[in-house]
Structures are given as C-alpha cells and as structure tokens.
N, C-alpha and C positions, 0 to 999 in steps of 0.2 A: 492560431488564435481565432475565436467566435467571439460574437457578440451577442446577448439579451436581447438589447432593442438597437437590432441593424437600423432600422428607420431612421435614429438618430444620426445617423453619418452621413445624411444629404447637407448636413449645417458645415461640413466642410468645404463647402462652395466661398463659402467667405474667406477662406483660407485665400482664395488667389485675388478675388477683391481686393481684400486689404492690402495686399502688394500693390495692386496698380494701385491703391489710392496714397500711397505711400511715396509711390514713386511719380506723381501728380502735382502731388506737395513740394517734393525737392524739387519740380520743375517750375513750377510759379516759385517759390522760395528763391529761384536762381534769376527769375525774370523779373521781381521785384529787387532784386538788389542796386543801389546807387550806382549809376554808370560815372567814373571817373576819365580824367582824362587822358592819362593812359596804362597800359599793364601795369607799369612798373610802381606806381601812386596806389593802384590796385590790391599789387600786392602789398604795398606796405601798410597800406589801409587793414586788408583782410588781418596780415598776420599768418602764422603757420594754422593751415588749417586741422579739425579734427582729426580729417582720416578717417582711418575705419572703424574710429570709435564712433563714431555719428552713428553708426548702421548696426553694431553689436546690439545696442538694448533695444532697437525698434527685431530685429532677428530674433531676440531671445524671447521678448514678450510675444512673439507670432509663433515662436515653440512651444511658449507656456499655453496659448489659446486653442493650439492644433490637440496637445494631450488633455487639456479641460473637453472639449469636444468631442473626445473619445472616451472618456470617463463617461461622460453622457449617455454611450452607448451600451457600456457596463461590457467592456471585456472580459473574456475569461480566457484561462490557458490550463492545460494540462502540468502540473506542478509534481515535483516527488518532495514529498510534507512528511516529515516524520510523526508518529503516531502517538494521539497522549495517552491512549490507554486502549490496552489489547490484550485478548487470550488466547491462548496458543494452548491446545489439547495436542499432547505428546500421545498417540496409540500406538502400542508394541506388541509385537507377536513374542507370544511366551509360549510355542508349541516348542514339543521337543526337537524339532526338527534343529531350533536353535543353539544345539549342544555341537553342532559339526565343526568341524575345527578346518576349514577350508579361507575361514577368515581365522586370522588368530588373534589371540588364545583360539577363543571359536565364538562362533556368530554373537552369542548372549553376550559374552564380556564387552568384545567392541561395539555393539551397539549401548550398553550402560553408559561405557567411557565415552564417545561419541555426544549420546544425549545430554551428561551431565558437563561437556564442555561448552555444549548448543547454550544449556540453561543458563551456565555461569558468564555468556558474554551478553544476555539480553540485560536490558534495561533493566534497573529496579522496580518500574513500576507498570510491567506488564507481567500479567497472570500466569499461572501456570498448572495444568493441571495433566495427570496422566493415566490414562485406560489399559490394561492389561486386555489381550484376547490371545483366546486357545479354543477348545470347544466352547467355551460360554466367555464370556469378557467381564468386567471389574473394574472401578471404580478404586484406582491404587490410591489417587490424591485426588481430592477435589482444586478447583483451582484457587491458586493463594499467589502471593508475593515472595514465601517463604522460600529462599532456593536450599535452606536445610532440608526443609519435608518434603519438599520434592525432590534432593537426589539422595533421599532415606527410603522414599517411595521408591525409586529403582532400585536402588537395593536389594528391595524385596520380592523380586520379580522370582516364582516360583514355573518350573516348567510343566506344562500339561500337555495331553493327547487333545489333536484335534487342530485348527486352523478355519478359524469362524472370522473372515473379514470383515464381512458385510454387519458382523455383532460389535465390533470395534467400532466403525464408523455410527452404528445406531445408538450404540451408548455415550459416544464422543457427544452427537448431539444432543442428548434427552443433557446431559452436563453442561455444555453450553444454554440450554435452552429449559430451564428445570420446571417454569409453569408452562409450558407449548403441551404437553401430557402425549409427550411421544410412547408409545405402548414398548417398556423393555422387559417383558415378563418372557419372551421368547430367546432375548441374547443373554437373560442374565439368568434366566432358570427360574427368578423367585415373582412369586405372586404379588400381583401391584395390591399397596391398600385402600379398601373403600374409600370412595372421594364420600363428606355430609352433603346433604341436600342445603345449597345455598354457601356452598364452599366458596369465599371468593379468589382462591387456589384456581378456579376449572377453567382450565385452558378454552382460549376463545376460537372463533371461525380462523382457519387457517387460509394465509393467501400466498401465492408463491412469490419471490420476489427475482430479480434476475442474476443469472449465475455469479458468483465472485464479486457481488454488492454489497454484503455487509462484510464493511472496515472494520470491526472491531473486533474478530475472533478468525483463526485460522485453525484448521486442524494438519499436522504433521503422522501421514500413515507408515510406517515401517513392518515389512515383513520378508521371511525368507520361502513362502512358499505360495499353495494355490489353495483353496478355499478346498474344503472338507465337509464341513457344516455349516450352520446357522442359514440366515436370510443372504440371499441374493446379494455380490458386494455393488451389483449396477444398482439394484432397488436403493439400497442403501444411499449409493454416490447420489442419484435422482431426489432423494430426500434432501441428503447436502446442498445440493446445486440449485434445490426451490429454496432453499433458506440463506441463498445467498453468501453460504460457508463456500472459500478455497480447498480443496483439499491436495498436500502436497504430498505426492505417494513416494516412498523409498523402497527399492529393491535391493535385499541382500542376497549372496550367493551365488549357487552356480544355475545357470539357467538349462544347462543340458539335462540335471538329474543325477544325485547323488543318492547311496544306499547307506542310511546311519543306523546304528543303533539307539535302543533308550526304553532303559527299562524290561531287559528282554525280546523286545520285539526289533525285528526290522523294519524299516522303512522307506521309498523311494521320495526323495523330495524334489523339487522341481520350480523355480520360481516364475509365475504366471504374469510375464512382463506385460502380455496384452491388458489383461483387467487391470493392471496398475495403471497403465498409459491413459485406460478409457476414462477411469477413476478421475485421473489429476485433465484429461483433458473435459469431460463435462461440468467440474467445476470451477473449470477455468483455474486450476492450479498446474503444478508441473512434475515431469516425474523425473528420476533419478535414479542413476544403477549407483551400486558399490560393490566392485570385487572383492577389496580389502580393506582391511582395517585401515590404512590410510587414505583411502577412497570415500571412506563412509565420513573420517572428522572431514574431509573437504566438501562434502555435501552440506552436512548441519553448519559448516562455515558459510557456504552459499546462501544454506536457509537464514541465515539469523543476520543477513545482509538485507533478505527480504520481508524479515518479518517485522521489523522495527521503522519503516519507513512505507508508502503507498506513493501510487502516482493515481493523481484526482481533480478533476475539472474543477478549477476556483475561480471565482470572480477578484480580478484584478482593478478593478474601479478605483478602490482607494489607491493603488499605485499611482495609478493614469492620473489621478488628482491631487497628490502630496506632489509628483512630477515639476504637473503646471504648477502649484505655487510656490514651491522654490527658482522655477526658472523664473516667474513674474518675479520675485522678488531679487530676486540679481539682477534682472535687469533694470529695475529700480532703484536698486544703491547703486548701480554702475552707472547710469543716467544723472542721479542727485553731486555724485563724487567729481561726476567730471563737466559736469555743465548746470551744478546749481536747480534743476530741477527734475521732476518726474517725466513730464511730457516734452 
C-alpha cells in the first residue's frame, strides 16, 4: 500500500496521545471517587462494575480516528478489478502451413475450436474483433459484441502462401485505433484513400504511452510459424508497446520443423518461439506454447481468465473512510445502549 499525500500520516501522533489522555481520565475518575469506610460499603456502593465494556467504545472510536487519518492520506493499493469494457483483437495465422495435422484434425481446425471457445466464455459486453494474416492480413470482423459474427468470421478463415506477422499485429492496431492513421497500405496491399483538406478524421501528434497501459484493449497473436514477409514482427510489437497494447502471443506446432504440403508445393515450417517471446515480452504481454489441441483450449482458457479482469493501482480512500464511520458509529450505540450516553 502507498499513499498520495504520505505527509498526512504525521497526524497519527495523536493516535498515542489520546491514549495517554484516556488513561489520565480514568485515573483522576478513580481519585475523585467518594472514599467509603470500608471495601465492603464500596462495593456495595459501586455495584458490579462495567468491565470491559467501559473501554470497547473509547477502543473502537480510536479505530474509527486511526482509519479517518489514513483516508487523509488517500491510500491506494494494487487491486484485480474486473473490466467494464474491453477489446480483445483475435489475429490468426491463415498460411498454409496451418493445414499440418501434427495438432489434430490439424492446426486450422483446432485453433477455430480453441478461439470460438475463448469467445464464448468472455463477458457479453466486451468486444470482439478478428484479423486474418498470411502474406498480406484482413480485417475478418471488425470488433462487435456479436459472438455469431465473430465465430461466422472464423469460419471463414481461407489459407494462403506466406506468414506476414508483423502485418497482423499492424492491422490489429490501425482496428483498434481507426483515427491514430496507422499507414496499412503495405500489410494489406490496398491503397489508403485521400484524406480532404480539413478532414476532422486526421489523426493527431502521436505520443508514446508506456508498455501494457492501455486497459481497454488487448491483442491475442496465434501463429504456427516464422515470418516470411511483410514488416518487421519487432517494428510492429514496438508500435504496440508505445500504444500501450499487451500483446499475448500463441505458439502452435512443432518447433523443430516440419515438411508439409499445400497446394503442390512443399514446405519446411518451423515455429519462431524467440520472436514470439520478444513480442508478448515488450509489451508486457505473455507467451504461450501449444503442442496439442488440448494444450491450445488450455491456453485461451488461461487467456480469457486474463482478459476479463486487470490488476491496477486504485485509491482506496473511500474504504479507509466508510471504515471509520461505521466503527464511530458502533461505538456510539454501544456507549448510548449501555450507559445512557455518547461520551
């Protein structure tokens, strides 16, 4: 636990004051009392005394003024808060390489089943959107709420030549981020259209924010191999990492290299564990192997543990002060209840 304004916590000096004056009180209180003639007149005078109820509500209200005093100070703590509204960019590798059947059926099918189990357990009310990449990437579903058109988007996941990482993660973003005027004319092939002059569209000064800061969107990267073409997947990750995007990279496959076919051709495929790890560890996300189709729903089970909830420094103030005045307040009916007054 920190504090805002530590300064405020010198007022807990009073805290041991008011004891000694507490206990000041009971001692004049004991040396004003009528001296009788002897014990026994004493006690029958006094009567059974309170006990340790005398000392409960002077205890509780010196609990209630220790947490006001610290409310003062405006704590805060590290909390895991579940999230009111998030987008979660699913990008999938749709090269052919995903046709190997080392996971079974083979790679494409269980990462569908996998993803649309991921989808079906989040929240209803965080986003959802999904990028295809192969040599160039795609825009399957923009992001919605709809978990039909998002697992009609997998679906339709078509295989292509090619394994463009770095084009995944760029159009991930330019989706998340639609007026920032991320240049995707390079990962997606097609030609951006003329911005008007005084467009209020035009993406403003860009400033970097720090890795894994912005709470509201995550991206989830899955692939079975090692980049081929497009941009840089580090450039890309660096782009994510100043926009304060997570990104949690998934590894499918065999890491030693495997020879498939698709479409005629052969192929050695290979999955590039290092760039993944670099990936999820500069943006402060995490990475993730799967050898099997059962390996991979354990993964999106991980993830969708993580994606629905944050741990985030919150000011606890109001606790520290809702505290104090329910203890003031018990200790107030418990003072009225058994002796008639407050003080």
């Amino acid at each position: 636990m920190s504090f805002i304004w530590p300064q405020m916590l010198a007022a807990l000096v009073l805290l041991p004051l008011l004891v000694l004056l507490y206990l000041w009180l009971l001692r004049r209180r004991r040396r004003a009392t009528v001296r009788l003639a002897s014990i026994a007149i004493a006690r029958q005078a006094l009567g059974r005394g309170p006990g340790w109820r005398r000392h409960l509500p002077p205890a509780l209200m010196l609990l209630a003024l220790a947490a006001l005093l610290l409310a003062l100070a405006r704590p805060t703590a590290t909390l895991t808060l579940p999230l009111a509204e998030r987008t979660i960019i699913l990008a999938m590798d749709v090269s052919g390489s995903m046709r190997a059947e080392d996971v079974k059926p083979n790679r494409l099918v269980a990462a569908q089943e996998a993803a649309r189990a991921f989808v079906a357990s989040l929240p209803r009310e965080v986003r959802v959107g999904v990028v295809s990449f192969a040599g160039t990437a795609a825009v399957v579903q923009a992001p919605t709420t709809s978990r039909d058109d998002v697992f009609a988007a997998i679906e339709r996941f078509q295989l292509q030549r090619g394994t463009a990482i770095g084009s995944g993660i760029v159009l991930s973003l330019a989706t998340l981020f639609p007026q920032a005027g991320i240049d995707i004319q390079q990962v997606t092939g097609q030609r951006p259209m003329p911005r008007m002059l005084g467009d209020p569209d035009k993406p403003k000064d860009f400033s970097p924010v720090a890795p894994g800061s912005y709470g509201s969107a995550a991206m989830i990267l899955l692939t079975d191999g090692q980049r081929t073409t497009g941009p840089d997947p580090i450039d890309a990750a660096k782009m994510a990492a100043d926009r304060g995007i997570r990104v949690y990279t998934v590894g499918v496959g065999t890491t030693q290299g495997e020879i498939i076919g698709f479409e005629g051709w052969s192929m050695r495929v290979r999955l590039d564990e290092d760039t993944l790890r670099q990936i999820a560890q500069m943006t402060l996300g995490e990475y993730f192997y799967a050898g099997t189709a059962e390996d991979l729903k354990k993964v999106y089970e991980r993830l969708s543990a993580r994606m629905v909830v944050e741990r985030k420094e919150t000011e606890v103030t109001a606790l520290f002060a809702g505290l104090g005045a329910l203890l003031a307040l018990v200790a107030s009916a418990l003072s009225l209840w058994w002796f008639g007054r407050v003080a």
